[in-house]
Steps between C-alpha positions, in 0.01 A plus 500: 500500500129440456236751641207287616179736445333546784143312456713175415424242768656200498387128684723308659585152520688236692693215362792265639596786713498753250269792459388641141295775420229481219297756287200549730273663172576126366331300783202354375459293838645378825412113602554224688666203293220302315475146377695547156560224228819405454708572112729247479551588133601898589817630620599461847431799662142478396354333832136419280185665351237659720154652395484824582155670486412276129855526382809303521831613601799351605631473834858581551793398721692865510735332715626308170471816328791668687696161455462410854369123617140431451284623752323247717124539456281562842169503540551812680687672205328809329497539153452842300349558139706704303288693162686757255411539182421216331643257774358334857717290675503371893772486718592301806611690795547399864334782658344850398656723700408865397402787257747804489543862335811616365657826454848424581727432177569067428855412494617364172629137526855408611739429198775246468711529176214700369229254581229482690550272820156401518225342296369703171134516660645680738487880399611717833511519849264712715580566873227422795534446909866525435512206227608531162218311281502379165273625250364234247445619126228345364536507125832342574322234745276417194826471255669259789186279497501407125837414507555146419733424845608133522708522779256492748344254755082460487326524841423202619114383545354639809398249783204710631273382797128439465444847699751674276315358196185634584615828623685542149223379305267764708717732389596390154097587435490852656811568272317418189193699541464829354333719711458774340183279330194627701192466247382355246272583201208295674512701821664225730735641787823349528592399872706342760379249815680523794470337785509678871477312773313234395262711259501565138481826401524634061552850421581669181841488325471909408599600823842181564802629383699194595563178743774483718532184734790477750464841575667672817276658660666805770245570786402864670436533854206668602279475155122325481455130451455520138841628413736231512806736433743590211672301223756610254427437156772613247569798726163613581378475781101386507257427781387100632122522567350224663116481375406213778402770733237623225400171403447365835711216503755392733862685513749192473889502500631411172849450391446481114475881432266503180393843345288663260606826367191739469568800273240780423536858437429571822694236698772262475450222740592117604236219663636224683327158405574145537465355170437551112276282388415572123407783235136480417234678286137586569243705403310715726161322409678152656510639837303374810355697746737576808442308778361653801754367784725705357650756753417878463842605312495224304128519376561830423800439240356154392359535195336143433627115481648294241520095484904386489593174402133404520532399876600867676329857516737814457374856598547725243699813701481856375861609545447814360278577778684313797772749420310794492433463841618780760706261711711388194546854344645640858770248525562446136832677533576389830 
């Protein structure tokens, strides 16, 4: 038997019925499925190539992997980027479904005539809610994936709807920034416009931590306006704040749950907003004076105007301020 130490957690994943459990210290990032460009000229399994923050990885089908049928690609399929060592890989996975602790010991694999009964990548089986889960090993996932395998059938081309297009391409983009890019040598802020409502607002990329769209958003009886309720992410359980109420503008009932994870020392976060629009960079010298119809709350976090796509106006928000603010701190950990 294997001892699992105790600050191993594990994520796990759902495919073709099956749940499998993955290194959680080797989760570089949890997505929506992107636009990706098809490989004809790789193995099977690998789906196509993605860009991932400036870099490009592959994009596998684990289901081929574990020398089951190819999984059939959805638009509402999650995929997760692998990195260890040297190597950064995404997977495919129908849905995300948690992050776990162990302490309990894995079960070693069944044997038949001395031999494993289940795929090489798979290394051990870990028990959770009463189901025995496979653990994936990923050094062995990497030696699967250079394997020249013959015997398998390519994915065919994916027939996606205009909508679907443009929701993959949206998100194809937000995959392939790298965030953690906030300044340059010539003193020009990196940020993101948003739109709320119908109003652009930009504010700085130090405090986002990620995007999340399609999020499920849990509500609380009996809390203020601005705090649209919980949502689950990975196991953690973080705060929906609703800025309309501070901004002024008009609390409408979406469907398409869209977040931005806010992440300081102090607090951890999420806004609901309505769209991305686009990264852009300014300097502080570009900004116009803040309008004066501007609402109390707002006025007092808006920190100037910017010209966007040379037709629209986007307030420059101070987020670092907006969440500094009594009302958010009391109900942070709601």
């Amino acid at each position: 038997m294997k001892k699992i130490e105790k600050d191993n957690a594990f994520l796990i994943i759902y495919i073709k019925e099956q749940h499998y459990a993955l290194p959680a210290d080797q989760v570089g990032q949890i997505a929506p499925l992107p636009m990706f460009s098809p490989a004809e000229e790789y193995p099977a399994h690998v789906l196509g190539l993605i860009d991932w923050r400036g870099k490009v990885i592959p994009l596998i089908d684990l289901s081929q992997c574990l020398g089951r049928d190819p999984h059939q690609i959805s638009s509402r399929d999650k995929i997760v980027i692998l990195q260890w060592q040297n190597n950064c890989l995404a997977i495919v996975a129908e849905a995300v479904e948690d992050m776990c602790y162990y302490e309990e010991e894995i079960k070693e694999l069944p044997l038949l005539q001395e031999q494993s009964m289940l795929p090489p990548i798979v290394k051990a089986l870990i028990r959770h809610k009463g189901e025995l889960i496979f653990l994936l090993e990923l050094n062995l996932l990497m030696d699967k994936l250079v394997e020249n395998i013959t015997n398998q059938v390519k994915n065919k081309p994916q027939n996606w709807t205009i909508e679907e297009q443009k929701v993959l391409t949206e998100r194809a983009f937000l995959l392939s920034q790298d965030f953690t890019y906030k300044e340059n040598q010539d003193h020009e802020h990196v940020g993101v416009v948003v739109r709320i409502s119908k109003e652009l607002f930009w504010f700085n990329l130090n405090h986002v931590q990620e995007f999340l769209s399609q999020a499920e958003i849990v509500p609380i009886p009996c809390t203020p306006e601005h705090v649209m309720g919980v949502t689950n992410l990975r196991g953690q359980i973080i705060t929906v704040f609703d800025l309309r109420p501070f901004l002024g503008l008009e609390r409408k009932k979406n469907h398409q749950n869209k977040l931005v994870l806010i992440a300081s020392t102090e607090f951890l976060g999420a806004l609901h907003i309505d769209a991305i629009m686009d990264l852009v960079t300014i300097k502080k010298e570009e900004l116009l004076p803040v309008p004066t119809a501007l609402s109390t709350v707002a006025s007092e976090y808006a920190r100037g105007h910017i010209p966007f796509r040379n037709k629209f106006m986007a307030t420059v928000l101070d987020i670092e301020g907006i969440f500094q603010r009594e009302e958010l701190v009391v109900y942070e950990e709601i």
